[in-house]
C-alpha positions as CSV (number, residue, x, y, z in Angstrom):
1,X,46.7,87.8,199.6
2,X,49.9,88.6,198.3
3,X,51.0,84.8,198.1
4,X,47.8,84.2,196.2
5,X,48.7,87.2,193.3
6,X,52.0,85.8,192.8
7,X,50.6,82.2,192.6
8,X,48.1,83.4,190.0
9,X,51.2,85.4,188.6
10,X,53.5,81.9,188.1
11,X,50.7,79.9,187.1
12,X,49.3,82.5,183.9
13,X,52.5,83.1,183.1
14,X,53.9,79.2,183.1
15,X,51.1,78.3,181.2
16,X,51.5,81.4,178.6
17,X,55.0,80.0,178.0
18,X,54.2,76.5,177.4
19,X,51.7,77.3,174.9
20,X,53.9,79.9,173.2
21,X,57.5,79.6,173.8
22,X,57.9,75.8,173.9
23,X,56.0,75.2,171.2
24,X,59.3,76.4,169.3
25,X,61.4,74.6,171.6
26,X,60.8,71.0,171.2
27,X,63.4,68.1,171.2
28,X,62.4,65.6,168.9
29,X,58.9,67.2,168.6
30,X,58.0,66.7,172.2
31,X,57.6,70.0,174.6
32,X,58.1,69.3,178.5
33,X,55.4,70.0,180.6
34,X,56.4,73.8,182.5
35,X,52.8,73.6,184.1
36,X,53.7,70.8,186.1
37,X,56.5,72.8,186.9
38,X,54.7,75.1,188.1
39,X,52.7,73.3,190.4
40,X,55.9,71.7,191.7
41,X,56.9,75.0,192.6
42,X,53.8,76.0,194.1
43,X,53.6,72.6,196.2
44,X,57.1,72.7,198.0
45,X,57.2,76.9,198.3
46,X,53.7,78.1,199.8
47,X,52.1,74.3,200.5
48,X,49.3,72.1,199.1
49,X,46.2,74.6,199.0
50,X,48.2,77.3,196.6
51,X,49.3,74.0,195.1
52,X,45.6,72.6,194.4
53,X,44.2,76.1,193.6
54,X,47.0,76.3,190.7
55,X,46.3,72.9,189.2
56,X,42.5,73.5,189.0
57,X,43.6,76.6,187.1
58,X,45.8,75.1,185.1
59,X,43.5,72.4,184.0
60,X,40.3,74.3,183.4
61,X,43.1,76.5,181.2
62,X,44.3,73.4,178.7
63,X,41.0,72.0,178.9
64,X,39.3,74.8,177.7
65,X,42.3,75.7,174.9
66,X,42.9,73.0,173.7
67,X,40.4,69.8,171.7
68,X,40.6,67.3,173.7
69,X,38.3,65.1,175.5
70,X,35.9,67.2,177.4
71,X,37.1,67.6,181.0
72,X,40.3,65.2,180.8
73,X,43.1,68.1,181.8
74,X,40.6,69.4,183.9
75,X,40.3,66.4,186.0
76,X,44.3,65.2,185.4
77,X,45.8,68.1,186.2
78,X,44.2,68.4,190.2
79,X,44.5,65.1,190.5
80,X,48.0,64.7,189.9
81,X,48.9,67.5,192.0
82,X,47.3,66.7,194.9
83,X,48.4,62.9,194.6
84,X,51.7,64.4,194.5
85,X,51.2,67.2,196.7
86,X,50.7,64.8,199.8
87,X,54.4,63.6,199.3
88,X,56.5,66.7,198.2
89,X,54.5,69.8,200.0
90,X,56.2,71.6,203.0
91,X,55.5,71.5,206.3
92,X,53.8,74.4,207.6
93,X,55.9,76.8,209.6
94,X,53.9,75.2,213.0
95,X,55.1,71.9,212.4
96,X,58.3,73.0,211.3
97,X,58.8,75.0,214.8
98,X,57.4,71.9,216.4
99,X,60.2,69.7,215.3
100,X,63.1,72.1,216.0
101,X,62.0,72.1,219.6
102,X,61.3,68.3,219.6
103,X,65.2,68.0,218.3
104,X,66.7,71.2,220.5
105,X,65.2,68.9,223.8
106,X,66.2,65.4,222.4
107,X,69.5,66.1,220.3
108,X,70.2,62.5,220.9
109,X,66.8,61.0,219.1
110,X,67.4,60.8,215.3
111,X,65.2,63.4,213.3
112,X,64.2,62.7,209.8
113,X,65.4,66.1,208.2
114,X,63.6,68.2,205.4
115,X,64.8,67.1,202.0
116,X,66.0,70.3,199.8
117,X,63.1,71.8,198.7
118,X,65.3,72.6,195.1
119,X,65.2,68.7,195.0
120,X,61.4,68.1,196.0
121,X,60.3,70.5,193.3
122,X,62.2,68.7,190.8
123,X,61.6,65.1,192.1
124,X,57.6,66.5,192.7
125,X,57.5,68.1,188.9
126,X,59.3,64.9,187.3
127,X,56.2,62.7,189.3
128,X,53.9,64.8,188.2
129,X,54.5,64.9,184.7
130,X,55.2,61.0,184.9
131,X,51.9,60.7,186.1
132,X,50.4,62.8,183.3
133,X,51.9,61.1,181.1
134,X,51.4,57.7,181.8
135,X,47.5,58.7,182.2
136,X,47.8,60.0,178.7
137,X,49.2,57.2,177.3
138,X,46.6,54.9,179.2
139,X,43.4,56.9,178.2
140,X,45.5,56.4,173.7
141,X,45.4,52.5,174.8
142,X,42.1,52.5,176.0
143,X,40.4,54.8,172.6
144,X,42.2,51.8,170.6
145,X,45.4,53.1,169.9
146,X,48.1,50.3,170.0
147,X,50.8,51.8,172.3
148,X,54.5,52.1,170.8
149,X,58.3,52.4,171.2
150,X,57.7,55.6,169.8
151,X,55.0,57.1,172.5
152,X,57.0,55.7,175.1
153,X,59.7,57.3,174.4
154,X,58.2,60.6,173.5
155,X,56.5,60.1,177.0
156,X,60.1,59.6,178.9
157,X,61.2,62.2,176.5
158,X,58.6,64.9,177.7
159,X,59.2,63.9,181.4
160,X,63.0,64.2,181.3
161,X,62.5,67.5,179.5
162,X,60.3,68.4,182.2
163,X,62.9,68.0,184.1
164,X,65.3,70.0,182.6
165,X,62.8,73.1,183.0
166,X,62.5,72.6,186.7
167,X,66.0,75.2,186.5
168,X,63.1,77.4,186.3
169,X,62.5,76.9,190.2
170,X,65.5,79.4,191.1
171,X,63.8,82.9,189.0
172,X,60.4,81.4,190.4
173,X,61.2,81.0,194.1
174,X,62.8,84.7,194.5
175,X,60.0,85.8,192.6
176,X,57.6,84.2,195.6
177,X,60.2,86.0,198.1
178,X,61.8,82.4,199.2
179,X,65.5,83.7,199.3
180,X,65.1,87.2,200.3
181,X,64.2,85.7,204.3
182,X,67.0,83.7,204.3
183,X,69.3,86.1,203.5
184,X,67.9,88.6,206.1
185,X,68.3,85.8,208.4
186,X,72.0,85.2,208.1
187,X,72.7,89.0,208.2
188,X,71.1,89.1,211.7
189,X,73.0,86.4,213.0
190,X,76.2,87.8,211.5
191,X,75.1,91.3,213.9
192,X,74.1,89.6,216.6
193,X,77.9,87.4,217.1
């Protein structure tokens, strides 16, 4: 219950700052996208459901701020993440356990080994808001509007910004307790040589 608090924590207060704060901090007059962000964070840190719970909230939230075409976020933003979510979310701690054995009894077999999880958030949010993006600038084709250099490049703009905010991952991962085990870990095994 406590996971689901602080996920409903991150997600209100992600989307609070992209609609207030980055709205003053645009490059070029493009804001990244700190809700897929978000959901990045969510994905690698506590797995695919928190990750799919956050994106439905996050969608139903843009859709029903902002004029758009009814339903579009609402359908973009879960879709993306889950998409997404199959390719960047952590292993549960079972399968995790699982493999440690599996290598501890075959040290000799070559184990493909977890990619940083600071990484996969920032690999998973850059996808994400690629995939946003190019969605959005499908759906301008498609109503008739003849696409650009210029909405291109505010597209690769916005995605790289996104980018940029995925920094954010460090404040957001102690927030959802992510460092404190780690360092409790190595303190034990200092005690225990």
């Amino acid at each position: 219950m406590r996971n689901v608090v602080k996920a409903l924590v991150l997600t209100l207060l992600s989307y609070l700052m992209q609609t207030c704060l980055l709205h003053q901090l645009r490059i070029d007059g493009v804001m990244g996208n700190l809700l897929a962000v978000n959901i990045a964070i969510l994905t690698v840190s506590l797995g695919r459901k928190y990750a799919f719970g956050a994106s439905c909230l996050t969608g139903i939230l843009v859709e029903v701020m902002s004029a758009s075409v009814g339903g579009l976020y609402a359908v973009i933003y879960p879709v993306v993440g889950v998409i997404f979510g199959q390719i960047f979310a952590d292993m549960s701690d079972e399968r995790r356990e699982k493999k440690r054995r599996q290598a501890e009894k075959n040290p000799n077999k070559s184990e493909v080994k977890d990619m940083n999880p600071h990484l996969r958030i920032l690999l998973n949010a850059l996808c994400i808001a690629a995939g946003i993006e190019a969605i959005l600038l499908v759906y301008t084709s498609l109503a008739g509007t003849e696409i650009s250099f210029r909405l291109v490049y505010r597209a690769l703009v916005a995605v790289l910004y996104t980018g940029v905010l995925s920094l954010l991952m460090f404040p957001a991962r102690a927030f959802l307790g992510m460092y404190g085990g780690r360092i409790k870990r190595a303190m034990t095994d200092k005690d225990q040589e």
